[in-house]
C-alpha positions in Angstrom: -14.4 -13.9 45.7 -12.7 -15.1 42.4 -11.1 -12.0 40.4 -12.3 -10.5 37.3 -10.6 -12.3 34.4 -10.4 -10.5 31.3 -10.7 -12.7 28.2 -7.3 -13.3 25.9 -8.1 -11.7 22.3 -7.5 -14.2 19.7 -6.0 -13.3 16.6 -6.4 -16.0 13.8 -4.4 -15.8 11.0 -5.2 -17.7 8.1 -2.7 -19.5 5.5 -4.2 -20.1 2.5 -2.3 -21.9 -0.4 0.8 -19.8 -1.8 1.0 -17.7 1.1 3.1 -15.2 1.1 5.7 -16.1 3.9 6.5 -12.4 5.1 2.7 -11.6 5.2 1.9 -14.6 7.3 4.8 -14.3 9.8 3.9 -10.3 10.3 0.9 -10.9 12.3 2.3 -14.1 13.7 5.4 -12.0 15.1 3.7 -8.5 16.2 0.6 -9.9 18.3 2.5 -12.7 19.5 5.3 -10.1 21.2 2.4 -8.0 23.0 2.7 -7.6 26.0 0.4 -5.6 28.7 1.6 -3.4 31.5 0.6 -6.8 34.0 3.7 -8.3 31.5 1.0 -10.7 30.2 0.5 -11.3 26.5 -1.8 -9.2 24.6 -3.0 -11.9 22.3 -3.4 -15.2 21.9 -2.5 -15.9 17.8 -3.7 -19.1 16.1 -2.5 -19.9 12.5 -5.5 -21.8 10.9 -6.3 -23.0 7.1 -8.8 -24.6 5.4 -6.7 -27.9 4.3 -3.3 -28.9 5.8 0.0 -29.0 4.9 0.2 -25.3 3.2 1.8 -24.9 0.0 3.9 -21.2 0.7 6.5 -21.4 -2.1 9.8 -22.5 -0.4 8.6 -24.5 2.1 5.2 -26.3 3.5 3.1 -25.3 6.3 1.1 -27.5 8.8 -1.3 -24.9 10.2 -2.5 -26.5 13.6 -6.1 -25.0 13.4 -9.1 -25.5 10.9 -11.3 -23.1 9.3 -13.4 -23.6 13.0 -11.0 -21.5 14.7 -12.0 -18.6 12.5 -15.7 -18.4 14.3 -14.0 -18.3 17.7 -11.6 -15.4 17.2 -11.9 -11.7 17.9 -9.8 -10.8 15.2 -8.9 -12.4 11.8 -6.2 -11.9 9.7 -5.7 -12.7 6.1 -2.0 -12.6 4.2 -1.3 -12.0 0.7 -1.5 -15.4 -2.0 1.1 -15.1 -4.7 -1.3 -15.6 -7.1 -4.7 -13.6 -6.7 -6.0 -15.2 -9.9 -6.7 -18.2 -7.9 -9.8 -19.1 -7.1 -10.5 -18.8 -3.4 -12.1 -22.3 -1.6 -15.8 -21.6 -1.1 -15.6 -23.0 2.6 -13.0 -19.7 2.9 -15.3 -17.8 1.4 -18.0 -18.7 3.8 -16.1 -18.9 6.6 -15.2 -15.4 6.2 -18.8 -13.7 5.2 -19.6 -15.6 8.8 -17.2 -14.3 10.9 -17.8 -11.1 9.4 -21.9 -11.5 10.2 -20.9 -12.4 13.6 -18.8 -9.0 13.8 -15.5 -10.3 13.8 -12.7 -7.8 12.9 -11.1 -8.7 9.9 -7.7 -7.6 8.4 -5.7 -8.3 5.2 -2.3 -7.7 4.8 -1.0 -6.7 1.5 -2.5 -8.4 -1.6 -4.9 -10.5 1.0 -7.2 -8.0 0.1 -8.2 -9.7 -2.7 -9.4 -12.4 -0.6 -11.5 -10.1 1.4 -13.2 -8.7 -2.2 -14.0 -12.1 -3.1 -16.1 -13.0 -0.4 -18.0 -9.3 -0.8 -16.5 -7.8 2.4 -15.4 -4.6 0.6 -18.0 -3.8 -1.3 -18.6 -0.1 -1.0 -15.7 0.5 1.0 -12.3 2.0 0.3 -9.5 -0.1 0.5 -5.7 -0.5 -0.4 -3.4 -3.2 -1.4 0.1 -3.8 -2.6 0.8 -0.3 -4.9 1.3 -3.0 -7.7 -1.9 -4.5 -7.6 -4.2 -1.8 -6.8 -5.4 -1.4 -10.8 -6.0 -5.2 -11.3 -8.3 -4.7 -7.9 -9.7 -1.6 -8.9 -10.8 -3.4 -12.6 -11.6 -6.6 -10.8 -13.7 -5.2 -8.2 -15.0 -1.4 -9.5 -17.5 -1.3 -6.1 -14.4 -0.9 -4.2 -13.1 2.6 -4.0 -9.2 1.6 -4.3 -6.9 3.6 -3.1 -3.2 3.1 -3.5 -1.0 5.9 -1.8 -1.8 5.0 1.6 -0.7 2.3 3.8 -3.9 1.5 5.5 -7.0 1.6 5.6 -9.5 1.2 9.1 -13.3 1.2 7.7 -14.1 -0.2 11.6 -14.5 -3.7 11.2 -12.7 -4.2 8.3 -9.3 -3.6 7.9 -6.2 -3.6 4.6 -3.1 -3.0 4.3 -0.5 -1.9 1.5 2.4 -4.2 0.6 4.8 -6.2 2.6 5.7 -3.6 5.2 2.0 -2.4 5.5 1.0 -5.1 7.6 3.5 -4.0 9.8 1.5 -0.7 10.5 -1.5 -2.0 10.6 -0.8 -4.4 13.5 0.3 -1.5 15.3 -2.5 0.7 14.7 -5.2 -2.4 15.3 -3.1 -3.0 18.9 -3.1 0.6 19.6 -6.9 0.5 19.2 -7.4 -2.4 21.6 -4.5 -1.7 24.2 -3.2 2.0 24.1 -0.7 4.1 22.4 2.0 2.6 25.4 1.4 -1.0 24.4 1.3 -0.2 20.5 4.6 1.6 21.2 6.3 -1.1 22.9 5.2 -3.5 19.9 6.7 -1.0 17.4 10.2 -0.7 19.1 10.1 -4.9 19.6 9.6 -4.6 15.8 11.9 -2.1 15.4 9.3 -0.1 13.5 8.4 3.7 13.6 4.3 3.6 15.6 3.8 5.7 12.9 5.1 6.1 9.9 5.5 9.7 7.6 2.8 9.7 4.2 1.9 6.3 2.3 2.7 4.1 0.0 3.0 6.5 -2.8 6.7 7.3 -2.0 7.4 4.4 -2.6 5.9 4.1 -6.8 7.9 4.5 -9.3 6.2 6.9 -11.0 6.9 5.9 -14.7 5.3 8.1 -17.5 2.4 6.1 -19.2 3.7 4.5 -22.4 3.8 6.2 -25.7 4.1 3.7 -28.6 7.2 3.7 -30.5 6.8 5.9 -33.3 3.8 7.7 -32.5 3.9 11.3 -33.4 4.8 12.2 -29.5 7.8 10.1 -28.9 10.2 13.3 -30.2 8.0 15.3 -27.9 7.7 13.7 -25.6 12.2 12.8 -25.6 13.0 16.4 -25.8 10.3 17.6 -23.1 12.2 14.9 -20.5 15.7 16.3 -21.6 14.3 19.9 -21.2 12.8 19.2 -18.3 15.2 21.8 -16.1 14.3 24.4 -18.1 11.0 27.0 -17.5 9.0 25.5 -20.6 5.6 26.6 -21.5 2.4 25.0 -23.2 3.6 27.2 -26.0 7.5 26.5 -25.9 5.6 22.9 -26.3 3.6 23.1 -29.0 6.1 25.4 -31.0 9.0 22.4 -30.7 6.4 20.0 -32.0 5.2 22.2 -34.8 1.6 22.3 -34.2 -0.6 24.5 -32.3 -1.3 24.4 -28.6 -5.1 22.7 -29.5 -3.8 20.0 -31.3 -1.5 19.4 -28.7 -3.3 18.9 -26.2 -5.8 16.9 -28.1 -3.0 14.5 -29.4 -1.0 14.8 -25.8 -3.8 13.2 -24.0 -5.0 10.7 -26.9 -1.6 8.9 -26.4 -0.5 9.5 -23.2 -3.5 9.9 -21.3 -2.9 13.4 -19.3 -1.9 17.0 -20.4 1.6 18.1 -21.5 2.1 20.2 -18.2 1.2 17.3 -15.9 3.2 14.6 -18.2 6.1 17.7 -17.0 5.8 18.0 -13.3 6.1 14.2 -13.3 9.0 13.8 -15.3 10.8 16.9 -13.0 9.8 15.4 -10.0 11.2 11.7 -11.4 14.1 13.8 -12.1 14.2 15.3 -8.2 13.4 11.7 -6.5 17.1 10.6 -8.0 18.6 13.7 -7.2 17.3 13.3 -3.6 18.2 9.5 -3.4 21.9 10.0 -4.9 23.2 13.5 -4.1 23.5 15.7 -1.1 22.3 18.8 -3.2 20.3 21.1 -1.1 16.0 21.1 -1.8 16.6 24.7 -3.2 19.0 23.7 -5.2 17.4 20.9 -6.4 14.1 22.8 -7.3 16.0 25.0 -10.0 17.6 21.3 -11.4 14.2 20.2 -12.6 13.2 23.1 -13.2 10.5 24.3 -11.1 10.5 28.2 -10.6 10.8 28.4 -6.7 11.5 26.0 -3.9 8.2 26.2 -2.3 6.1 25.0 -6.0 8.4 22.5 -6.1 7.6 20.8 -2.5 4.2 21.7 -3.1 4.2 19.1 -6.9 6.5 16.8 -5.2 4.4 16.2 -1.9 1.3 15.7 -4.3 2.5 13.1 -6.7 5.3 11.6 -4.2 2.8 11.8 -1.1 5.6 12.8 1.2 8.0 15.9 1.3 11.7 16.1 -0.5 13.4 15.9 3.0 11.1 12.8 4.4 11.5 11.1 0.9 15.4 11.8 1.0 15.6 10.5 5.2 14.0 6.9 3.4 15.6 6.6 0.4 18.8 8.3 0.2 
C-alpha cells in the first residue's frame, strides 16, 4: 500500500515592475526556510510575473514562472511597487480576481495592497499598508476601511500587511495558521524575528501636528502652547494667552488645524515624551511630569492611545 502523501503548499509570489526588493525577498526567504517536524519543507515558493526580465530599481529580475503559476498555487503573494500610481497590467488584474474566485489565499506585503484594491479584492474589507500611504489608499479607494496602526490584517482569504517589516509578521502568522505555533516559531527565530510582535505600526509614525500656515492667526498659539507644553494648561489658560474667548477658540483651533486645542496638546506632550524615552534614561514617572501630564497613569493611558504601544515597549524599540 503506497503512503499517504500530503500535497506541498505553493506559495507564488509575484514581481511586478519596480518591485520593491525587500518586499519580494521577505516571502521568498520566510516560506522557503520552513521546515516541518518530518525536517521537510513547508512550502514550495515560485517567483512568477506577468513579463520577464523585472525592472526592481537596482537590478533586473528574471522571474522563472508566468502569470499561469498564479492559478496553481495555494497561496499568493503580492510585494509593494515603488510607484502605486502605475497602472497595473490588466492580465494582473485578471489573474488575480481569478485566483481569488477559485479561493486562493492572497497576501500583500506593504504597499502591494494597492495592487490587491485595484483589482476589487478589498472592497468592503479593512486593510493596512505602509503608515505612509494609508491616506493616498484611503482617498483612492474610500470602500476600503483603511486602517494604519496595525501591522496586519487577516480578513480569511485575503491578507495585508504594513510596511517593510510587516510582511515579516504576516508570513509568520499565515505559517502559524497552516502548520502550528512550533513551525511558525521556528520560522521566526530563522528570521530572527519576535512570532509576535508588541502593538502596530503606530509606534512607529511620527506623529507631526497638522500644518498651520505661516502667519495664520494660530501660529503664536500654537508656538507658545508646544513650549508650554510641561506645564498644567487649561482651555482657558489657552484662550486667555491668545486673547479671545474659549468659543472662538475652538472654532478658529479646529478651522486651521483640524482638531481641538487639548487634543493638538496631548500630542505635542506625547511627541515631547517619545524623545525623552528614545534619548534619556529618565524614569516613566518622571517623564510624565516633563510633558506635563498630571499623573503617571494619564500619561500611559494618552501615550498608549496615540503611540499604540506603552512608554516602556516604545522605549525597549526605540531607545
Amino acid at each position: 500500500m503506497q503512503p499517504y502523501v500530503v500535497a506541498m503548499h505553493t506559495v507564488a509570489v509575484l514581481a511586478l515592475d519596480q518591485v520593491i526588493p525587500f518586499d519580494l525577498s521577505t516571502p521568498i526567504e520566510v516560506f522557503s526556510r520552513t521546515r516541518l517536524p518530518s525536517g521537510r519543507p513547508g512550502y514550495r515558493v515560485r517567483v512568477c510575473a506577468a513579463e520577464s526580465p523585472v525592472d526592481a530599481g537596482l537590478f533586473t529580475l528574471r522571474a522563472p514562472g508566468g502569470l499561469d503559476a498564479l492559478a496553481d498555487a495555494d497561496t499568493i503573494t503580492v510585494p509593494g511597487v515603488a510607484d502605486v500610481s502605475r497602472p497595473v497590467p490588466s492580465g494582473v488584474l485578471d489573474a488575480l480576481k481569478e485566483a481569488a474566485a477559485d479561493g486562493t489565499r492572497i497576501a500583500s506585503i506593504c504597499v502591494g495592497t494597492f495592487t490587491l484594491a485595484a483589482a476589487g479584492l478589498l472592497a468592503g474589507l479593512r486593510a493596512t499598508t505602509h503608515w505612509l500611504a494609508a491616506a493616498r489608499l484611503a482617498e483612492s479607494y474610500p470602500d476600503i476601511d483603511v486602517d494604519p496602526d496595525v501591522l496586519y490584517v487577516d480578513n480569511g482569504q485575503i491578507l495585508t500587511s504594513a510596511g517593510a517589516a510587516a510582511g515579516l509578521d504576516l508570513c509568520l502568522h499565515m505559517i502559524r495558521r497552516d502548520y502550528g505555533s512550533a513551525v511558525a516559531a521556528h520560522a521566526a527565530r530563522l528570521s530572527v524575528m519576535p512570532l509576535e510582535r508588541e502593538g502596530g505600526q503606530a509606534q512607529f509614525i511620527v506623529h507631526d501636528q497638522p500644518p498651520t500656515p505661516q502667519g495664520s492667526v494660530m501660529e503664536p498659539v500654537l508656538r507658545w502652547m508646544e513650549d508650554n507644553a510641561g506645564r498644567e494648561l487649561t482651555l482657558d489658560d489657552i484662550a486667555e494667552h491668545a486673547g479671545m474667548s474659549t468659543r472662538t477658540l475652538m472654532r478658529r483651533f479646529r478651522e486651521q488645524t483640524g482638531t481641538t486645542p487639548l487634543q493638538w496638546l496631548h500630542r505635542a506632550r506625547v511627541r515631547q515624551a517619545q524623545h525623552l524615552l528614545e534619548t534619556t534614561g529618565h524614569s516613566i514617572e518622571r517623564i510624565a511630569l516633563q510633558v506635563g501630564f498630571g499623573s503617571p497613569t494619564a500619561f500611559r493611558d494618552r501615550f498608549k492611545r496615540i503611540a499604540g504601544v506603552s512608554p516602556q515597549v516604545y522605549r525597549r524599540t526605540f531607545q
